[in-house]
N, C-alpha and C positions, 0 to 999 in steps of 0.2 A: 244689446238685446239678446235675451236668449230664447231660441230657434230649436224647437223639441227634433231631434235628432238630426238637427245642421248643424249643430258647432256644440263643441266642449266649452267645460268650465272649470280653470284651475285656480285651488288657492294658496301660493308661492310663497307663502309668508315662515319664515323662521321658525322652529320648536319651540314652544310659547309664548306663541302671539293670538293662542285664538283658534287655532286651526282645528280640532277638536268639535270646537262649539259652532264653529263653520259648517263643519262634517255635518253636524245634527241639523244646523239649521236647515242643510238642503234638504233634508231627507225630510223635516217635516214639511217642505215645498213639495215634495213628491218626485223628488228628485232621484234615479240612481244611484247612491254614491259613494267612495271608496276612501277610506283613511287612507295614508301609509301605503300608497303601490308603490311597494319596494321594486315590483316585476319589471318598471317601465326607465329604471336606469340600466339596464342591457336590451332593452328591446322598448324604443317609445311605440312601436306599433303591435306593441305587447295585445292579443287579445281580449284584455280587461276592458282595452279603449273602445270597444265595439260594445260592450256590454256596461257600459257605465256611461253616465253622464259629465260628473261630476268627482271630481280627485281633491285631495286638501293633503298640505302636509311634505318633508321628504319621501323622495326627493325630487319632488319639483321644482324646488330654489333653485334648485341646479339646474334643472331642464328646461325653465322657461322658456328659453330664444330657440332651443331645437321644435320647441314645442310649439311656437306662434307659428314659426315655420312649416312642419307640418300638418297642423289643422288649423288652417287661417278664415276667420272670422272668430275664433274661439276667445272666451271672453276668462280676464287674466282680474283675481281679488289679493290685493298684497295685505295680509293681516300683519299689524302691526303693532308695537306696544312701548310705552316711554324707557329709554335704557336701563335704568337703574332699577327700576322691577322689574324688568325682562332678564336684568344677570339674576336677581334675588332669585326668580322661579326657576333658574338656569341651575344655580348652585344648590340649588333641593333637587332638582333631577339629575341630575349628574354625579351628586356626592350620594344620594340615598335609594334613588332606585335605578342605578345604571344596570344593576343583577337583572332585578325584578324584568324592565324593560328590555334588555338583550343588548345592551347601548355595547356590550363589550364585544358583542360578536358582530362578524358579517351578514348584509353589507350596511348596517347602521354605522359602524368605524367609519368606514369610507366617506359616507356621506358629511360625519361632523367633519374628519379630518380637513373634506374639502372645502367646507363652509367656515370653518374658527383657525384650521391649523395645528387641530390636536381632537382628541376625541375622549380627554377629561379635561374639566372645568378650569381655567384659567382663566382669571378677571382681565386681565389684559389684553388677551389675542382672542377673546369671545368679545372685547370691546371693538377690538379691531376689526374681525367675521363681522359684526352688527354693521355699523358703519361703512364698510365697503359693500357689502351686501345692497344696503339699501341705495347708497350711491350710484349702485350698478342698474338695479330696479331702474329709479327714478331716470335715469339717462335713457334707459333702452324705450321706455312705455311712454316716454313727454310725448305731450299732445297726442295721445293715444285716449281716442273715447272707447277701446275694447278695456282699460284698466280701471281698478277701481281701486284705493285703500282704505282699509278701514281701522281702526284705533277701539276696537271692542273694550276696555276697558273706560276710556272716555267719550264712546258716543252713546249717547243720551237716546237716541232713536234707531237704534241698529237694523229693524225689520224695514223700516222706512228706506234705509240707503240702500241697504242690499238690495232689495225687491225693487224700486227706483232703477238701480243700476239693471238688474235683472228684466226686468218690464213683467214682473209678476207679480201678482194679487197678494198681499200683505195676510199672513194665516193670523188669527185672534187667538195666538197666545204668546207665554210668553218666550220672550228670546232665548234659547237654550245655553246660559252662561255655565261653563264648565269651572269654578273659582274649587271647589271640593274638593281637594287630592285623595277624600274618601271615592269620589264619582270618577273621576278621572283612572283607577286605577279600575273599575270596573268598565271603563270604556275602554281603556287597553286592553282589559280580556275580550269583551266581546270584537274585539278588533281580530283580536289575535284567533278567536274562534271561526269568523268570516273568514280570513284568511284561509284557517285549515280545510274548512269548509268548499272553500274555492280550489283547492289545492288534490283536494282528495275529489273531489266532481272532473278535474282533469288531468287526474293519471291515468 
C-alpha cells in the first residue's frame, strides 16, 4: 500500500518492459515522478528521493536490494516483457537510437555493461542479462507482498493491478501504453528536459 509520503515506489524492471509507460501512469495518479534518476547510482540518498515519490527505469535494476534497505516499507513494481520482443525492442534501441539516447555515454555504459555484459546489443548475453536478472528479482522479493510484476504488454487490465497493488482509486482513462517509437522518442526529450531543468534549479 502506498502511504503519501511514507514510503517510495520503484519500478525495477529492464529497458523495455514498460518503464516509460509506468512513469506516465504514476504521474496521471498524481504521483511525483522521475524517469531515469541516473543521480541515485552514486548517491541513493540523492536529494531527488526527498522530492519524488515515484522512480521508474535504470538504474534501479541495479539498486533494488540497497534500496529496500534503505527505505523499508517502499513498495518494489518489476515491469516485465515475453523475451523474444523484449530482445526485438532491445535491438531497435541499441542498433538505432543508441546516439539519439546517449546509450554511448556515461553513466548509461555502466549501467547496460552491468546488467547484459556489454553496452551494445548482443542476442546472447542480453538473453543471458534477461534471465539472471529476473532470477535475481524473483529470489530476492518471494513472498514479499511490497512487490508487484507486471507484464504490460499482456495484461488485459493494467489500471486494475497497479492501483489494486497501490491501494489507489483506478483514474477513468486510458492506460498510458508507450508502443509509438514516434512518442517514445518525444518522451525521452521531455525527460531529458526535466532532467536539465532539475539540474539548472540546483547549481
Amino acid at each position: 500500500m502506498y502511504k503519501n509520503g511514507e514510503n517510495k515506489i520503484f519500478c525495477i524492471g529492464l529497458p523495455r518492459t514498460g518503464t516509460t509507460s509506468i512513469h506516465r501512469a504514476f504521474q496521471y495518479l498524481g504521483l511525483k515522478s522521475i524517469h531515469f534518476p541516473k543521480q541515485l547510482w552514486e548517491d541513493i540518498h540523492h536529494p531527488i528521493m526527498s522530492e519524488f515519490s515515484a522512480f521508474s527505469d535504470t538504474p534501479l535494476s541495479l539498486l533494488y536490494p540497497k534500496l529496500d534497505k534503505a527505505f523499508p516499507g517502499s513498495l518494489f513494481i518489476l515491469s516485465t516483457r515475453e523475451l523474444n520482443s523484449w530482445l526485438k525492442s532491445c535491438e531497435w534501441m541499441f542498433r538505432y537510437k543508441a546516439n539519439v539516447w546517449a546509450f554511448n555515454r556515461e553513466p548509461t555504459k555502466t549501467f547496460h555493461k552491468e546488467l547484459f555484459g556489454t553496452y551494445t546489443f548482443d542476442k546472447e548475453m542480453f538473453t543471458k542479462g534477461y534471465h539472471e536478472f529476473h532470477e535475481k528479482v524473483h529470489s530476492y522479493f518471494q513472498n514479499n507482498t511490497n512487490f508487484l510484476e507486471l507484464n504490460l504488454p499482456e495484461e488485459k487490465k493494467p489500471w486494475e493491478k497497479l492501483c489494486g497493488f497501490l491501494q489507489m482509486e483506478e483514474p477513468a482513462i486510458v492506460f498510458p501504453h508507450h508502443k509509438d517509437h514516434r512518442f517514445e522518442l518525444v518522451d525521452r526529450i521531455a525527460v531529458w528536459l526535466e532532467d536539465k531543468k532539475y539540474n539548472n534549479s540546483h547549481s
